[in-house]
Backbone as JSON, one array per atom type, in Angstrom:
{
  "sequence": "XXXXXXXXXXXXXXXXXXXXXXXXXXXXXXXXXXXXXXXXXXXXXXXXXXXXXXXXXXXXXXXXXXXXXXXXXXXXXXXXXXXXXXXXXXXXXXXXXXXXXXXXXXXXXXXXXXXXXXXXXXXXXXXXXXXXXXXXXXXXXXXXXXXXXXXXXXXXXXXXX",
  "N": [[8.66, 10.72, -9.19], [10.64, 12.42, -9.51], [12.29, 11.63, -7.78], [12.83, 9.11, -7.46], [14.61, 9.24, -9.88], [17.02, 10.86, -9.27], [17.66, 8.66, -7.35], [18.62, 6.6, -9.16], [20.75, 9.06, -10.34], [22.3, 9.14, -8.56], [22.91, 6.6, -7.14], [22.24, 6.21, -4.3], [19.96, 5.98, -1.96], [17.15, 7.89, -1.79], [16.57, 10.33, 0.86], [13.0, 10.31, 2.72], [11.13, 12.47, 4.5], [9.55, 12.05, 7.49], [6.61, 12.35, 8.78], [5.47, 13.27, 12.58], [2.42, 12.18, 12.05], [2.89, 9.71, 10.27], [4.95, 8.41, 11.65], [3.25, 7.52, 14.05], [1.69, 6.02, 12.9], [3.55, 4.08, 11.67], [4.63, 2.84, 14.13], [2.12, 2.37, 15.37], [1.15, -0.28, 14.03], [2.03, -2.95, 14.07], [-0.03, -3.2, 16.33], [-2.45, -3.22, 15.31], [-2.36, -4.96, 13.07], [-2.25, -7.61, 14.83], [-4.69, -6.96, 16.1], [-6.61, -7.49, 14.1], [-5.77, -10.24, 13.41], [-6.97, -11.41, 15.61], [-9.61, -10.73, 15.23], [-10.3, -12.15, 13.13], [-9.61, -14.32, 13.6], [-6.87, -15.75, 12.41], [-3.78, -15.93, 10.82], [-1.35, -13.46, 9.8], [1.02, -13.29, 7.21], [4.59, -12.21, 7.22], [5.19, -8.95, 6.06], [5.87, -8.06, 2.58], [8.58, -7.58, -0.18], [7.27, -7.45, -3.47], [8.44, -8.08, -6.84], [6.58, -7.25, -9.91], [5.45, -9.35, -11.75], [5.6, -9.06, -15.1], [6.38, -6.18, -15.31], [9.08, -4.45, -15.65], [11.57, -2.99, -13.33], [9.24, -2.32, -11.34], [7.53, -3.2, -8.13], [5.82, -4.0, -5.0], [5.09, -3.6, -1.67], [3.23, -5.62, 0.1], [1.07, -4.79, 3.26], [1.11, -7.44, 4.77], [0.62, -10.93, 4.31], [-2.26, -12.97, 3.64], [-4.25, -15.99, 3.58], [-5.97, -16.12, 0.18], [-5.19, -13.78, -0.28], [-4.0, -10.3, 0.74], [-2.62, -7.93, 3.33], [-3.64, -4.37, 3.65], [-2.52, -1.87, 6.08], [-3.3, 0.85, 7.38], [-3.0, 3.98, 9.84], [-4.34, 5.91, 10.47], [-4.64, 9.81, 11.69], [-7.33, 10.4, 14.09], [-9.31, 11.86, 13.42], [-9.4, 11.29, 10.8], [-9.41, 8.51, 10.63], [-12.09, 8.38, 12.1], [-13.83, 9.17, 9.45], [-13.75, 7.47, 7.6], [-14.51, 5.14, 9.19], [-16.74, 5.9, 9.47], [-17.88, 6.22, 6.55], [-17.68, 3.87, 5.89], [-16.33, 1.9, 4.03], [-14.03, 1.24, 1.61], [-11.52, 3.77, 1.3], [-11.33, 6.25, -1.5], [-8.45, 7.31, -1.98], [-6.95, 5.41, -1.17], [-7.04, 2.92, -3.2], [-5.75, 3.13, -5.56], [-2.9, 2.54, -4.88], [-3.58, -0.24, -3.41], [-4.27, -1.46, -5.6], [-2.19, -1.95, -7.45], [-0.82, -3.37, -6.26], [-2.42, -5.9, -5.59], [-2.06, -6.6, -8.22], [0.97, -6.91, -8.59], [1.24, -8.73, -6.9], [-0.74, -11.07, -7.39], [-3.09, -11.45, -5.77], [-5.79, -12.17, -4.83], [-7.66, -10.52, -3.35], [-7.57, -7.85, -0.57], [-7.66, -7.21, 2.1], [-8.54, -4.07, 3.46], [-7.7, -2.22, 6.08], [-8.02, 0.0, 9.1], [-6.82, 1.3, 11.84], [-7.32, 2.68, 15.18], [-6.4, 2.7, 18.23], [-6.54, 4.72, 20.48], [-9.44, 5.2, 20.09], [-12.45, 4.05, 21.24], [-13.04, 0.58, 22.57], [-14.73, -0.73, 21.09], [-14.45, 0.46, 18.72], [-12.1, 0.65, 17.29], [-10.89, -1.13, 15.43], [-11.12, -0.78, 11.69], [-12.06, -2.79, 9.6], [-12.46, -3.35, 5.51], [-13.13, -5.38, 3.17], [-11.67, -5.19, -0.45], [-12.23, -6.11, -3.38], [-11.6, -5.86, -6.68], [-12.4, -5.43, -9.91], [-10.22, -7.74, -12.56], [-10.09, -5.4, -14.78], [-9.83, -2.95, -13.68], [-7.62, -3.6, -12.24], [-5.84, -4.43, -14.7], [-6.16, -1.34, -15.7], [-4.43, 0.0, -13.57], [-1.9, -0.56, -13.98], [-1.21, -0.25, -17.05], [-1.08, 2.97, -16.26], [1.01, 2.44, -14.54], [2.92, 1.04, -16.41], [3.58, 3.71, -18.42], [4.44, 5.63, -16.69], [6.7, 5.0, -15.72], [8.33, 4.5, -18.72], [8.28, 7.43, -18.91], [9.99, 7.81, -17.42], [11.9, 6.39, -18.36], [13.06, 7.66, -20.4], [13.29, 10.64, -19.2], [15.42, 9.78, -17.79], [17.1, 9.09, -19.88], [17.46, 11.01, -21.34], [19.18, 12.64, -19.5], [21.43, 11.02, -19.46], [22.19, 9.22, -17.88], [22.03, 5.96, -15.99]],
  "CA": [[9.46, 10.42, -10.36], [12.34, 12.47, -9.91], [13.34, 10.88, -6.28], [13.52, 7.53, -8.57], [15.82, 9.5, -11.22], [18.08, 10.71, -8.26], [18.36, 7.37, -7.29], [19.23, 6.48, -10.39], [21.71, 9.81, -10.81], [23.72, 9.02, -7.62], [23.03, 5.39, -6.51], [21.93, 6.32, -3.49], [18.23, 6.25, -1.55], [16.5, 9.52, -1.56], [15.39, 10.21, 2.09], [11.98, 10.82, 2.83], [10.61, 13.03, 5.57], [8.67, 11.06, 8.07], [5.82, 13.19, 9.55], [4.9, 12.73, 13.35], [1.76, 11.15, 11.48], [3.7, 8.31, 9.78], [5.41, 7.28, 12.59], [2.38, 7.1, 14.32], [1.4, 4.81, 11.4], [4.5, 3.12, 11.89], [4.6, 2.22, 15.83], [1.35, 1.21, 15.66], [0.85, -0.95, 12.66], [1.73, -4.27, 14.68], [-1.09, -3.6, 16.73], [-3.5, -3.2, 14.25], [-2.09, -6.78, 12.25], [-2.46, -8.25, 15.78], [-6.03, -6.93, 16.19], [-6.51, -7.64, 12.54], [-5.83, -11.58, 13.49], [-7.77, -11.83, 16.54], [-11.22, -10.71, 14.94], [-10.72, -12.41, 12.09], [-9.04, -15.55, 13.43], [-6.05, -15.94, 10.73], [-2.61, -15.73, 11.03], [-0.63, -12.76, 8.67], [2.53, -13.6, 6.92], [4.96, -11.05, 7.0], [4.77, -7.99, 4.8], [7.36, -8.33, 1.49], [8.54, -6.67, -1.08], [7.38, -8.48, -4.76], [8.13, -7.43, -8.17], [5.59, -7.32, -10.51], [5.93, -10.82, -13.04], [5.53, -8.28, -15.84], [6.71, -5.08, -15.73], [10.57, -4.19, -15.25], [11.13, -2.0, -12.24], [8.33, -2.58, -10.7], [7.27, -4.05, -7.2], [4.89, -3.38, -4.31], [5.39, -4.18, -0.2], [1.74, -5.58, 0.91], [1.64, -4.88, 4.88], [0.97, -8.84, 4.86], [-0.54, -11.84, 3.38], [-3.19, -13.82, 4.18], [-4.5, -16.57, 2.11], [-5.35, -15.59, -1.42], [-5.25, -12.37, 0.22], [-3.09, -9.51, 1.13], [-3.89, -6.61, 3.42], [-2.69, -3.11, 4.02], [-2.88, -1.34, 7.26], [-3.36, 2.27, 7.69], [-3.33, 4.54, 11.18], [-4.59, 7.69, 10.88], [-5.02, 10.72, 12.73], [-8.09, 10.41, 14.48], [-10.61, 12.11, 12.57], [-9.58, 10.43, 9.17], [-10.07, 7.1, 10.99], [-13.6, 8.57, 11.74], [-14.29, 9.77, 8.32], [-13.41, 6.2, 7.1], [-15.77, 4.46, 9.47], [-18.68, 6.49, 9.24], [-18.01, 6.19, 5.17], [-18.06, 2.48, 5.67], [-15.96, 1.74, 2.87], [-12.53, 1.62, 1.4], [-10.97, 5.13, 1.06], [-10.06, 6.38, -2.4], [-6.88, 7.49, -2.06], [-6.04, 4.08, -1.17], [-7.42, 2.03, -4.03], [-4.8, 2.72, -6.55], [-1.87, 1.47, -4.26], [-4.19, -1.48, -3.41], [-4.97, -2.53, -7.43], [-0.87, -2.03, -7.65], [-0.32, -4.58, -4.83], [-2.64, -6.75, -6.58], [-1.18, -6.54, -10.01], [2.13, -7.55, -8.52], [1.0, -10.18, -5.93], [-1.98, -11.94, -8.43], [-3.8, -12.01, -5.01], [-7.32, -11.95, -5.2], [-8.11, -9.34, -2.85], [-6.93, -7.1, 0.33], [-8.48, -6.41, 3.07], [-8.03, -2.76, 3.97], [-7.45, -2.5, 7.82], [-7.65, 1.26, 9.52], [-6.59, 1.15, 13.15], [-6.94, 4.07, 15.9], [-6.51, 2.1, 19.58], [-7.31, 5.83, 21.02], [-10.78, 5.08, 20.27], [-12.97, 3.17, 22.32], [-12.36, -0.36, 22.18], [-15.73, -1.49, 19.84], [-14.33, 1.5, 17.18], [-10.92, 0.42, 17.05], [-10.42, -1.95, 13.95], [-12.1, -0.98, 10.69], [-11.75, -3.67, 8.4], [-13.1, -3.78, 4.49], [-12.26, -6.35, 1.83], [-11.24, -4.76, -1.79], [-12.33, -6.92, -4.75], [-11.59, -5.36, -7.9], [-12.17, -6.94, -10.86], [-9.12, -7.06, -12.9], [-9.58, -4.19, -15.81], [-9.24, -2.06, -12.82], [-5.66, -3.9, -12.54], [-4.95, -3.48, -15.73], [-5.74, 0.16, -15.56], [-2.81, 0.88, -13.34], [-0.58, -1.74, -14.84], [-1.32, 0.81, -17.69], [-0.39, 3.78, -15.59], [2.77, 2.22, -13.96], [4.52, 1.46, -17.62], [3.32, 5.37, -18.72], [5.34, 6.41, -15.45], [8.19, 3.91, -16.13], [8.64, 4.98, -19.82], [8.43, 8.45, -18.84], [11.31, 8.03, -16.22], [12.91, 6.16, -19.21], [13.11, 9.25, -21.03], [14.07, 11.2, -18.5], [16.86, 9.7, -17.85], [18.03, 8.69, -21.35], [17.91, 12.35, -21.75], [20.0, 13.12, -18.6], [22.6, 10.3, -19.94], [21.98, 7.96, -16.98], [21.9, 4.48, -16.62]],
  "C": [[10.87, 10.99, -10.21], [13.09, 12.12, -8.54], [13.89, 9.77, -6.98], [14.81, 8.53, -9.72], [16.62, 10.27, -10.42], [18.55, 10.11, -8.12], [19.16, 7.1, -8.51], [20.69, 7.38, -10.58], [22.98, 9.32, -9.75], [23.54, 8.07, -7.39], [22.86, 5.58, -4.87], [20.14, 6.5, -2.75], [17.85, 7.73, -1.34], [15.98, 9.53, 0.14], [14.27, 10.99, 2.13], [11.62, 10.84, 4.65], [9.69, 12.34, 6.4], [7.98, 11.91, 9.26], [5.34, 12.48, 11.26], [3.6, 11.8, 13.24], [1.94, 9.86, 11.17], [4.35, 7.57, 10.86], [4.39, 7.07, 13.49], [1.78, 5.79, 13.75], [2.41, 3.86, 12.07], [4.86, 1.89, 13.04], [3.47, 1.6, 16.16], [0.68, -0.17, 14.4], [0.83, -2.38, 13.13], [0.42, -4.45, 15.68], [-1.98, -3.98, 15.8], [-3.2, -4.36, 13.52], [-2.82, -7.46, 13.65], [-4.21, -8.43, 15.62], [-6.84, -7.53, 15.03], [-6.82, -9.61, 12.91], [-6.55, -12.11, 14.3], [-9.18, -11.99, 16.15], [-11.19, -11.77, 14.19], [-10.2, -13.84, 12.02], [-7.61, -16.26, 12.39], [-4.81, -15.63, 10.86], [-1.68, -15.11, 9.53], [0.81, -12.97, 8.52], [3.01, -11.88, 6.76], [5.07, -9.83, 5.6], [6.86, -8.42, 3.76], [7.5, -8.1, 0.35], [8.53, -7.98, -2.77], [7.29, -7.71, -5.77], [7.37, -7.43, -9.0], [6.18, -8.34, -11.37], [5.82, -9.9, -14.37], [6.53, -7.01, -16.14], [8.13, -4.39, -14.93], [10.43, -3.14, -14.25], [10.08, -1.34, -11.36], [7.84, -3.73, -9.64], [6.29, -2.87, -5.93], [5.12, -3.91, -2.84], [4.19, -4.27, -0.06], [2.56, -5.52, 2.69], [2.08, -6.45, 4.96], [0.13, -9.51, 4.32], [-0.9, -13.01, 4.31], [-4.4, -14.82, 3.15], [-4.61, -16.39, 1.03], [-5.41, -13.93, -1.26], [-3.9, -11.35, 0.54], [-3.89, -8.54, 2.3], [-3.04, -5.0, 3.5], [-3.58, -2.26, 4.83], [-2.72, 0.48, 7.62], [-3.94, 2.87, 9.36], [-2.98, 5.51, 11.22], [-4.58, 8.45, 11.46], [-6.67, 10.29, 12.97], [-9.45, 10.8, 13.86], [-10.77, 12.09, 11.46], [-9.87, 9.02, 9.51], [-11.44, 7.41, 11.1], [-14.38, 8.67, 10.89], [-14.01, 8.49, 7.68], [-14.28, 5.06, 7.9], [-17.19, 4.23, 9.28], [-18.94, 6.32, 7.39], [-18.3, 4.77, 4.84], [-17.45, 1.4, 4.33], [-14.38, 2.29, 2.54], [-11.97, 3.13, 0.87], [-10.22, 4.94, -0.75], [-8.73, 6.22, -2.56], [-5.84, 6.68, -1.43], [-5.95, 3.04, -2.19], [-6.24, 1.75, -4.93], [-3.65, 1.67, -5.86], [-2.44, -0.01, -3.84], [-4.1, -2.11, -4.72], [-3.41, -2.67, -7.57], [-0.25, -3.26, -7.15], [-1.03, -5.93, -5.54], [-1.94, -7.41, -7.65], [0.06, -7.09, -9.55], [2.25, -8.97, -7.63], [0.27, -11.33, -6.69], [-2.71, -12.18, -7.38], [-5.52, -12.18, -5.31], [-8.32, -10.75, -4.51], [-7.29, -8.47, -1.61], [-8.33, -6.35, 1.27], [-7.8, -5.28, 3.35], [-8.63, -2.49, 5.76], [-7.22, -1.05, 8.12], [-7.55, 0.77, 11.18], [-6.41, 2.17, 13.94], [-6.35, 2.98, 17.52], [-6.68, 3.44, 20.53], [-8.41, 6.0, 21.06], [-11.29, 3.81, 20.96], [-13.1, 1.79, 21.79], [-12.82, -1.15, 20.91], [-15.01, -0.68, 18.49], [-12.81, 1.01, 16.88], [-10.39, 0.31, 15.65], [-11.57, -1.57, 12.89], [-11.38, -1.4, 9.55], [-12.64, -3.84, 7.03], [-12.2, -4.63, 3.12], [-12.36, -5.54, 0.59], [-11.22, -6.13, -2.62], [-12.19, -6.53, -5.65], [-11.88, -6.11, -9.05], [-10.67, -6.36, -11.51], [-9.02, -6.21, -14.08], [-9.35, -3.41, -14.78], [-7.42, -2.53, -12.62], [-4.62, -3.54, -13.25], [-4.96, -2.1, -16.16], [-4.59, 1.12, -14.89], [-2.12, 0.15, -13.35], [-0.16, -0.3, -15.81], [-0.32, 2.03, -17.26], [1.03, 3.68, -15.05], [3.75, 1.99, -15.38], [4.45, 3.13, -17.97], [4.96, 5.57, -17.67], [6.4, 5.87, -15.5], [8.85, 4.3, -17.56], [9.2, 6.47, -19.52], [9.93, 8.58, -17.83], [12.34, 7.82, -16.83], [13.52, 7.44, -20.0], [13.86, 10.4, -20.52], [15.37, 11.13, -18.52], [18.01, 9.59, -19.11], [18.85, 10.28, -21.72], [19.15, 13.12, -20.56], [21.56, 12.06, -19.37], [23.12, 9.77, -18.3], [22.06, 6.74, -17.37], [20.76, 3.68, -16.28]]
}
């Protein structure tokens, strides 16, 4: 919240720290789409930033879309990709940003894509589809005006624009 009311104070992007992790993430992320298209046969449109049809100042970057689909690609350290295989199942502390991506895309679902290519070649790609229904949507629809109001506030009170 208050990197957004920075922005806001100076008109300028806040920079954020980018851990040897993340760029890990980062450098390999085209593999993992690649691999992503091969299993699954399917060709991903590029990732892109959409505003939510609703709610002012609000938008979400899916990695990419794929029919009524989206997906988003994560590449962990090594033994959170493990802990995400062996769990067999979409990771919490991804869901919200998934139902967000939703809510602004109207897709219908997202496959969630983890990618190591340090592991042996069968463990590589772990792919699970995310269906939500949509009160989960509108639960952090919910949450994102809260956090949007509250920023309003903020700033009103700073005497921003």
């Amino acid at each position: 919240m208050f990197d957004l009311l920075a922005e806001r104070a100076t008109g300028f992007s806040v920079d954020h720290y980018v851990t040897p992790a993340m760029q890990w993430g980062i450098d390999n992320q085209a593999g993992a789409i690649a691999a992503y298209e091969v299993q699954k046969g399917v060709l991903v449109g590029a990732e892109a930033f959409v505003l939510h049809p609703d709610i002012e100042w609000a938008g979400a970057t899916p990695d990419g879309f794929v029919g009524d689909g989206i997906i988003e690609v994560k590449c962990p350290t090594s033994s959170k990709f493990l802990s995400w295989v062996t769990a067999g199942e979409v990771p919490e502390e991804h869901k919200q940003q998934m139902l967000f991506q939703l809510a602004c895309t109207r897709r219908a679902w997202v496959d969630f894509i983890a990618y190591d290519p340090r592991m042996p070649e069968h463990l590589q790609l772990f792919i699970r589809r995310f269906e939500p229904d949509w009160s989960e949507v509108a639960w952090v629809e919910t949450g994102a005006r809260a956090f949007l109001i509250e920023l309003a506030a903020m700033a009103e009170q700073l005497e921003l624009p």
